[in-house]
N, C-alpha and C positions, 0 to 999 in steps of 0.2 A: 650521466643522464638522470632524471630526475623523475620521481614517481609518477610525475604530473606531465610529462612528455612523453613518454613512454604510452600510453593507452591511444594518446590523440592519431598516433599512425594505423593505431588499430583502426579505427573508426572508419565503416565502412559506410562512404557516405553517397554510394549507387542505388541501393537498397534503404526500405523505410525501416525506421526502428517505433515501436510502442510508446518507448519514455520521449524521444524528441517530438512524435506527432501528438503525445499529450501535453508538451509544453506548445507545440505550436495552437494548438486549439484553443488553449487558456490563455494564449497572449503571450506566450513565451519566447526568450531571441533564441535558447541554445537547441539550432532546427536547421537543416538542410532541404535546400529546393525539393529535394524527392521527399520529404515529411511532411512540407508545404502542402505538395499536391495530391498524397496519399490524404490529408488533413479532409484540403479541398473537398476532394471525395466522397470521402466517407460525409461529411454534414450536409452533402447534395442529398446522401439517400436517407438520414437524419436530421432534421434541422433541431434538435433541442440534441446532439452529442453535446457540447458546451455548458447546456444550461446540464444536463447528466453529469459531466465531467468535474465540474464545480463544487453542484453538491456530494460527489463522493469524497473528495479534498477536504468539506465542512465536515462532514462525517467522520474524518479523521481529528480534527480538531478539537469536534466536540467530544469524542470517544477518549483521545489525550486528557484535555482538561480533566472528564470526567473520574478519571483511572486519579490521575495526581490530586485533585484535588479533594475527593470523592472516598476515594478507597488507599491512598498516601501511595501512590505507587510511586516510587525512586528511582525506577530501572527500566527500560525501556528496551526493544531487538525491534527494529522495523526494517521487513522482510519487503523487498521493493520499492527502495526508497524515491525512485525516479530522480527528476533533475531539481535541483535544490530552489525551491520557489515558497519565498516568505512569505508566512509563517512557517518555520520547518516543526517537525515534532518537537529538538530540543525548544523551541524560542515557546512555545507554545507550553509543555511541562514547568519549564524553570522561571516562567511567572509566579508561579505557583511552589514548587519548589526549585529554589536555585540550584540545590545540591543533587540534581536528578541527573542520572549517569544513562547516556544513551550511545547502543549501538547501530548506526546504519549498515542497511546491506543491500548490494545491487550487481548487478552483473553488465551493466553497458558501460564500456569505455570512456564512452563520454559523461557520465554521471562520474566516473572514478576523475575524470580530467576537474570535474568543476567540484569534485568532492571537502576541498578547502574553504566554501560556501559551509559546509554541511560542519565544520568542527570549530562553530565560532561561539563554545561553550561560555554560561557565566562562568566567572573566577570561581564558583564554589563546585562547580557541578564539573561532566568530563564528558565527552563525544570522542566519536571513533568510527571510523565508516570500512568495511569489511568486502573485497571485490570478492562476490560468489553469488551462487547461483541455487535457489530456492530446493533446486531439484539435486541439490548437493548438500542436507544439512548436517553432513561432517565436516566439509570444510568451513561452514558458520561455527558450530559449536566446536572446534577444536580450534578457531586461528586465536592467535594472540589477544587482540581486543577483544574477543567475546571474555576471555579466560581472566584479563584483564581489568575491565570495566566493573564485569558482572557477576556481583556476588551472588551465589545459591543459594545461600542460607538466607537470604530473602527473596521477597516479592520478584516477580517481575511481569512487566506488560510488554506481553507479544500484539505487534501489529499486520497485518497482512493484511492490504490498503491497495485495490486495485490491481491484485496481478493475477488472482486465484482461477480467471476466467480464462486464462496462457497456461495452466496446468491444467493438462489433461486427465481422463480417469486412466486411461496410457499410459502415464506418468506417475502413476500410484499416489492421488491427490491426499487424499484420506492418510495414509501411510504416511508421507512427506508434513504434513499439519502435525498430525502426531509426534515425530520426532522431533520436531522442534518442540515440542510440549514437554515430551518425557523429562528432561532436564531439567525444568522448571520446577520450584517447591509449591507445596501447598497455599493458598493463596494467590496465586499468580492469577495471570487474565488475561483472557484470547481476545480480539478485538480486528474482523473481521469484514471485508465485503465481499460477497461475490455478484457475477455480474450474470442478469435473467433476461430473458424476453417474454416474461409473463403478462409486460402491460403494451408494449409497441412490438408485437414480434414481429410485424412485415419487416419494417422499419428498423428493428434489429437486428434481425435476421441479415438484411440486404448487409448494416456495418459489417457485422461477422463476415458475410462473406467477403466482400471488399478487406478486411484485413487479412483473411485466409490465402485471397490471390496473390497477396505482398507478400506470403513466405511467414503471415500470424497468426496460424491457427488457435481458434477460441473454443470455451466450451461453455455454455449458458446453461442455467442450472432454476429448475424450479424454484417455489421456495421449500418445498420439503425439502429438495436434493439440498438447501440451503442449510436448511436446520441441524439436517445429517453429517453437519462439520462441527459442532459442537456438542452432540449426544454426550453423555458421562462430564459434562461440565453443569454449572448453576447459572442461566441465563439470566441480566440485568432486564430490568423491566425498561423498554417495551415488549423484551424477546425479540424474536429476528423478523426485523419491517424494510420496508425501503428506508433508504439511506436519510431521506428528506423527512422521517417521521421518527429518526430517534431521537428523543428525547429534545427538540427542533429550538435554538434560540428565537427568545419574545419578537426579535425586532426580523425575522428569517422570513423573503418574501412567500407569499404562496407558489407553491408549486406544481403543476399537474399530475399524478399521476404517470400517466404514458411518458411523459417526459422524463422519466425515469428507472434507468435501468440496471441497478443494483442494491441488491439485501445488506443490510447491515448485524452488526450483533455484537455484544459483548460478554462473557462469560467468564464467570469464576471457575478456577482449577480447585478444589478441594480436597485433592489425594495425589 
C-alpha cells in the first residue's frame, strides 16, 4: 500500500472539510458535493468570501517573496498548507532562492493524498510535507522532515496562513504559536493571518456560523486580539493590517474594505 492510498479511504467525504471548501471557492477540483454545497452557502450569506479568500492566498505570497527575497530567508514551516494550488510557497521562495528548503504541514487526508503536488522542489532546493496537526507541535517539530530539512542554526520563516481562526483560545492559541516559535533561532519570522469580523460582521458572523453548524467551529479575533500573537516579536512595517494593505503589489486591484476579513503581519524573532 502506498502513502498515497492509504489517506484517500480516510477521507470522509459525508461531511465538509475547510481546505476542500477553500479550494472549491477559488475554483478548485479537489472538493466533494457536500464542500460544493457547504461553499454554496456560506457565499449566499457572503458574497465577497472569494474575493476574502484570494487575497489572503496574495498575502501569503507576498509575505514568502518578502521573507526570501527581503530578509534571505532559506527555510520555510508552513503550518496549513491546505490543497496544493499554484503558486505554492516553495514555487513562490525558489524564484528567488532556488536553494530554499521547505517544510509543509497539514492534517487533511486529502491534502496528504495530493501532497506529491507540494514536493516538486527546484534541483537545488528540498520540500517535504509533514501529516500533523497544528494543535500537535511535537509531532511537527519532532518528525523526520522537520529534523531533516531544517537547520536551527539558521533562519527560518514560519507561516500560519488561514487556519489561526479553527484554533480556538480552547485550544491554547497563543501557547501552540509559541512552540512552534521556541525552536526557531534568532532572526527567524512569523508571518501570520488571522481571521476578524471587525469590517462585515453581520456577514461574517453568519459564515462563522454556517461553518460552526458543518462541525467548523471559528474564532474571529479583533485586531488587537490580532496584534497579541506577535507581542515580544519586531513587527515589518505595515504592522498588522488587513491582508489586502500589506505591503499591496503595484498592479493589485482595489479592494473594499468590508470585503475583507483577515489581519496580516510579519515579524522578526530577535531572541
Amino acid at each position: 500500500m502506498t502513502q498515497q492510498e492509504n489517506p484517500v479511504r480516510r477521507i470522509n467525504t459525508g461531511e465538509a472539510h475547510s481546505a476542500r471548501v477553500y479550494d472549491y471557492i477559488l475554483g478548485g477540483k479537489d472538493n466533494y458535493p457536500v464542500d460544493k454545497e457547504a461553499g454554496d452557502a456560506m457565499c449566499r450569506e457572503w458574497q465577497a468570501l472569494p474575493v476574502h479568500m484570494r487575497a489572503n492566498r496574495e498575502f501569503m505570497h507576498r509575505a514568502a517573496r518578502y521573507l526570501a527575497r527581503e530578509e534571505g530567508i532559506r527555510q520555510f514551516l508552513d503550518i496549513g498548507t491546505g490543497l496544493p494550488t499554484s503558486p505554492n510557497v516553495h514555487e513562490v521562495v525558489q524564484e528567488v532562492r532556488p536553494d530554499a528548503s521547505i517544510v509543509y504541514v497539514d492534517n487533511d487526508p486529502i491534502v496528504l493524498a495530493h501532497a506529491r503536488a507540494l514536493l516538486t522542489s527546484s534541483p537545488e532546493g528540498r520540500t517535504a510535507y509533514v501529516d500533523a496537526d497544528m494543535r500537535d507541535p511535537d509531532a511537527i517539530l519532532g518528525s523526520p522532515q522537520f529534523q531533516e530539512l531544517l537547520d536551527l542554526r539558521e533562519p527560518v520563516g514560519l507561516l500560519i496562513i488561514g487556519i489561526l481562526h479553527f484554533i480556538l483560545d480552547t485550544d491554547d492559541d497563543h501557547g501552540l504559536v509559541q512552540r512552534l516559535l521556541d525552536p526557531l533561532p534568532a532572526g527567524s519570522f512569523l508571518a501570520m493571518t488571522i481571521g476578524t469580523a471587525d469590517f462585515a460582521p453581520q456577514e461574517v458572523g453568519r459564515v462563522a456560523a454556517e461553518y460552526a453548524r458543518r462541525g467548523m467551529p471559528m474564532q474571529l479575533r479583533t485586531q488587537a486580539e490580532a496584534e497579541a500573537f506577535f507581542d515580544g516579536l519586531d513587527l515589518v512595517e505595515p504592522g498588522v493590517t488587513q491582508v489586502h494593505h500589506w505591503r499591496p503589489d503595484a498592479d493589485q486591484d482595489d479592494i473594499d474594505d468590508r470585503d475583507i476579513a483577515m489581519y496580516g503581519g510579519v515579524a522578526r524573532k530577535n531572541a
